[in-house]
DOVEX-505586 format. One line per field, with one value per residue (C-alpha): residue number from 1; residue in one letter; chain; z, x, y. Coordinates in Angstrom, 3 decimals, decimal comma. Example, Ala and Ser with C-alpha at 12.3 -4.5 7.8 and 13.67 -1.06 7.14 Angstrom:
<kolfis>
n c(1 / 2);
res c(A / S);
chain c(A / A);
up c(7,800 / 7,140);
east c(12,300 / 13,670);
north c(-4,500 / -1,060);
</kolfis>
This chain:
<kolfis>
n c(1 / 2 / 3 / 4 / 5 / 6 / 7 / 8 / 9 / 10 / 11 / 12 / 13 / 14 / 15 / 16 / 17 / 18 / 19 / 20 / 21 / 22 / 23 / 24 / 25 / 26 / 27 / 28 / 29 / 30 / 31 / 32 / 33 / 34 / 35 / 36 / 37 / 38 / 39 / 40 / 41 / 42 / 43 / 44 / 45 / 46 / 47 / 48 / 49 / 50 / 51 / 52 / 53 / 54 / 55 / 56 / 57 / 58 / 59 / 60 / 61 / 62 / 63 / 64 / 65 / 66 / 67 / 68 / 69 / 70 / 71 / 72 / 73 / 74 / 75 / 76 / 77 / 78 / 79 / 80 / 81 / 82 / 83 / 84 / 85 / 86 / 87);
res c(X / X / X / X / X / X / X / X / X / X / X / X / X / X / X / X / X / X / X / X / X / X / X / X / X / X / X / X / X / X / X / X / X / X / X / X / X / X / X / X / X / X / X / X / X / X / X / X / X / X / X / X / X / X / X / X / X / X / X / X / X / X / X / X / X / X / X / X / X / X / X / X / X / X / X / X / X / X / X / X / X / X / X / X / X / X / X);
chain c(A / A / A / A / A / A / A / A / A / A / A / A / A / A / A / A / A / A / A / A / A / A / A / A / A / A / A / A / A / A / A / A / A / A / A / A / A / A / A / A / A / A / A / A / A / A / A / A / A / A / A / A / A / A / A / A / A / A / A / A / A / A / A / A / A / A / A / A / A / A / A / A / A / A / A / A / A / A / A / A / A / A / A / A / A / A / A);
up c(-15,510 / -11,508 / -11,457 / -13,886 / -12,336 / -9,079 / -10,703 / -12,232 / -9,323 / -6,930 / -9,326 / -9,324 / -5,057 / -5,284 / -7,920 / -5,666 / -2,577 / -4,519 / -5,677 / -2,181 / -0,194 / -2,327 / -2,647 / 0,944 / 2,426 / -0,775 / -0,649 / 0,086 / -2,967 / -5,618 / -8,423 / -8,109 / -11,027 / -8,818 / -5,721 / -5,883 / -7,285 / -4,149 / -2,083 / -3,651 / -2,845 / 1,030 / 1,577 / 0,905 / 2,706 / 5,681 / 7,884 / 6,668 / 7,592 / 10,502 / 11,696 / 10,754 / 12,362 / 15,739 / 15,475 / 13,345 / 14,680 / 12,823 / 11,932 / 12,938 / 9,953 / 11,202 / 13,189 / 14,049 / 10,293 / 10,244 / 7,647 / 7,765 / 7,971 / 8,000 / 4,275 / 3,791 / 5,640 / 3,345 / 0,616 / 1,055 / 1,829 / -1,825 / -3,341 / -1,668 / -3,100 / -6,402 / -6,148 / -5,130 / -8,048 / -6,768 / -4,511);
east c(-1,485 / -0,417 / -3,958 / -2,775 / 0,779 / -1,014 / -3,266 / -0,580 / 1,035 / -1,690 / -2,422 / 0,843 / 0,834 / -2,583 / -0,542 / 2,354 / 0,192 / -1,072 / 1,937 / 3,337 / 0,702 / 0,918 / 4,875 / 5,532 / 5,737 / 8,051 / 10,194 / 13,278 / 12,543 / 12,326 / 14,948 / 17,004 / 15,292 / 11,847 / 13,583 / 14,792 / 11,254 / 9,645 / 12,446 / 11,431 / 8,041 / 8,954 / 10,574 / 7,459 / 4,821 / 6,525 / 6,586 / 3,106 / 1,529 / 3,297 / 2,216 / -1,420 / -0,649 / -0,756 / -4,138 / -5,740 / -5,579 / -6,014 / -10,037 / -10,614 / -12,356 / -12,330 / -10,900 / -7,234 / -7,748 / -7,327 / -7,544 / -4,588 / -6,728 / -4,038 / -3,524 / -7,575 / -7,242 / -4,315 / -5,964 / -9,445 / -7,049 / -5,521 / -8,767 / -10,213 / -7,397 / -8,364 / -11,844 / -10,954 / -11,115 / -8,378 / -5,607);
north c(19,594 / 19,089 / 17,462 / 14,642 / 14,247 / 13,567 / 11,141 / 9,191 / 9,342 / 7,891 / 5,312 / 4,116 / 3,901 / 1,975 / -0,244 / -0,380 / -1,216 / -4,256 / -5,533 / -4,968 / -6,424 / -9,891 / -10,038 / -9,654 / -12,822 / -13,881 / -11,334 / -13,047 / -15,059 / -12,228 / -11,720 / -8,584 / -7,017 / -7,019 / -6,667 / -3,084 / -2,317 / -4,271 / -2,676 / 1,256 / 0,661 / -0,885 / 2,264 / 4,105 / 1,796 / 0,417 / 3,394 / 4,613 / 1,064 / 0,435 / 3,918 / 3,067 / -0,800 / 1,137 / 3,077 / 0,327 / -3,562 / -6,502 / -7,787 / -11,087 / -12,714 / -16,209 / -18,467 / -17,550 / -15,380 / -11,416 / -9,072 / -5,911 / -3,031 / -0,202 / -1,533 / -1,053 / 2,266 / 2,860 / 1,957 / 3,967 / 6,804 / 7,021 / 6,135 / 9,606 / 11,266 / 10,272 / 11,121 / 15,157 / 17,177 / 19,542 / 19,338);
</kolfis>
Protein backbone atom coordinates (compact mmCIF):
# COMPACT_ATOMS: atom_id res chain seq x y z
CA UNK A 1 0.00 0.00 0.00
CA UNK A 2 2.96 2.78 0.97
CA UNK A 3 4.64 1.07 -2.10
CA UNK A 4 1.81 2.37 -4.46
CA UNK A 5 1.43 5.85 -2.75
CA UNK A 6 5.11 6.31 -3.46
CA UNK A 7 4.67 5.24 -6.97
CA UNK A 8 1.94 7.57 -7.67
CA UNK A 9 3.71 9.93 -6.12
CA UNK A 10 7.05 9.74 -8.13
CA UNK A 11 5.19 9.52 -11.20
CA UNK A 12 3.56 12.54 -10.65
CA UNK A 13 7.28 14.50 -9.89
CA UNK A 14 8.65 12.91 -13.22
CA UNK A 15 5.25 14.44 -14.70
CA UNK A 16 5.82 17.60 -12.92
CA UNK A 17 9.52 17.80 -13.99
CA UNK A 18 8.30 17.64 -17.61
CA UNK A 19 5.77 20.01 -17.50
CA UNK A 20 8.17 22.25 -15.57
CA UNK A 21 11.12 21.95 -17.64
CA UNK A 22 8.99 23.01 -20.95
CA UNK A 23 6.78 25.84 -19.24
CA UNK A 24 9.62 27.68 -17.80
CA UNK A 25 10.67 30.14 -20.06
CA UNK A 26 6.70 31.00 -20.56
CA UNK A 27 5.89 31.28 -17.34
CA UNK A 28 4.96 34.76 -17.15
CA UNK A 29 2.56 33.96 -19.88
CA UNK A 30 0.48 31.16 -18.17
CA UNK A 31 -3.22 31.59 -17.10
CA UNK A 32 -3.79 31.58 -13.38
CA UNK A 33 -5.44 28.24 -13.52
CA UNK A 34 -1.84 26.68 -14.69
CA UNK A 35 0.04 29.10 -12.87
CA UNK A 36 -0.52 28.03 -9.29
CA UNK A 37 0.00 24.43 -10.65
CA UNK A 38 3.43 25.64 -12.39
CA UNK A 39 3.95 27.74 -9.23
CA UNK A 40 3.26 24.25 -6.73
CA UNK A 41 5.58 22.43 -8.68
CA UNK A 42 8.45 25.59 -8.70
CA UNK A 43 8.29 25.35 -5.13
CA UNK A 44 9.29 21.81 -5.21
CA UNK A 45 12.04 21.88 -8.04
CA UNK A 46 13.75 25.14 -7.73
CA UNK A 47 15.78 24.57 -4.69
CA UNK A 48 16.46 20.86 -5.60
CA UNK A 49 17.87 21.98 -9.16
CA UNK A 50 19.52 24.86 -8.20
CA UNK A 51 21.25 22.75 -5.50
CA UNK A 52 22.15 20.14 -8.18
CA UNK A 53 23.00 23.43 -10.74
CA UNK A 54 26.09 23.80 -8.40
CA UNK A 55 27.59 20.19 -8.44
CA UNK A 56 26.38 19.54 -12.01
CA UNK A 57 27.29 22.29 -14.94
CA UNK A 58 25.74 22.72 -18.05
CA UNK A 59 26.85 20.07 -21.27
CA UNK A 60 27.85 21.82 -24.13
CA UNK A 61 26.01 20.11 -27.01
CA UNK A 62 26.93 22.51 -29.68
CA UNK A 63 27.86 25.61 -30.47
CA UNK A 64 26.88 28.18 -27.74
CA UNK A 65 23.95 25.03 -26.98
CA UNK A 66 23.89 23.23 -23.42
CA UNK A 67 21.83 20.71 -22.11
CA UNK A 68 20.65 21.26 -17.98
CA UNK A 69 22.00 18.26 -16.52
CA UNK A 70 20.86 18.75 -12.82
CA UNK A 71 17.29 18.22 -14.53
CA UNK A 72 18.85 14.79 -16.18
CA UNK A 73 20.46 14.09 -12.79
CA UNK A 74 17.07 14.92 -11.39
CA UNK A 75 15.44 13.01 -13.55
CA UNK A 76 17.60 9.59 -13.42
CA UNK A 77 17.25 10.18 -9.69
CA UNK A 78 13.33 9.60 -9.58
CA UNK A 79 13.53 7.04 -12.23
CA UNK A 80 15.86 4.88 -9.61
CA UNK A 81 13.32 5.44 -7.16
CA UNK A 82 10.86 3.83 -9.20
CA UNK A 83 12.80 0.95 -10.10
CA UNK A 84 13.45 -0.09 -6.02
CA UNK A 85 11.07 -2.53 -5.03
CA UNK A 86 10.97 -1.23 -1.42
CA UNK A 87 11.59 1.89 0.23
Amino acid sequence: MIYTIIWIFVNVLIVGLFLYSKLLPYKDRLDQRYKSTFDFFSKIFNPILNFLRGIFKPAQVGSGLSVDMSQIVLLIVLLVLLSIRRF
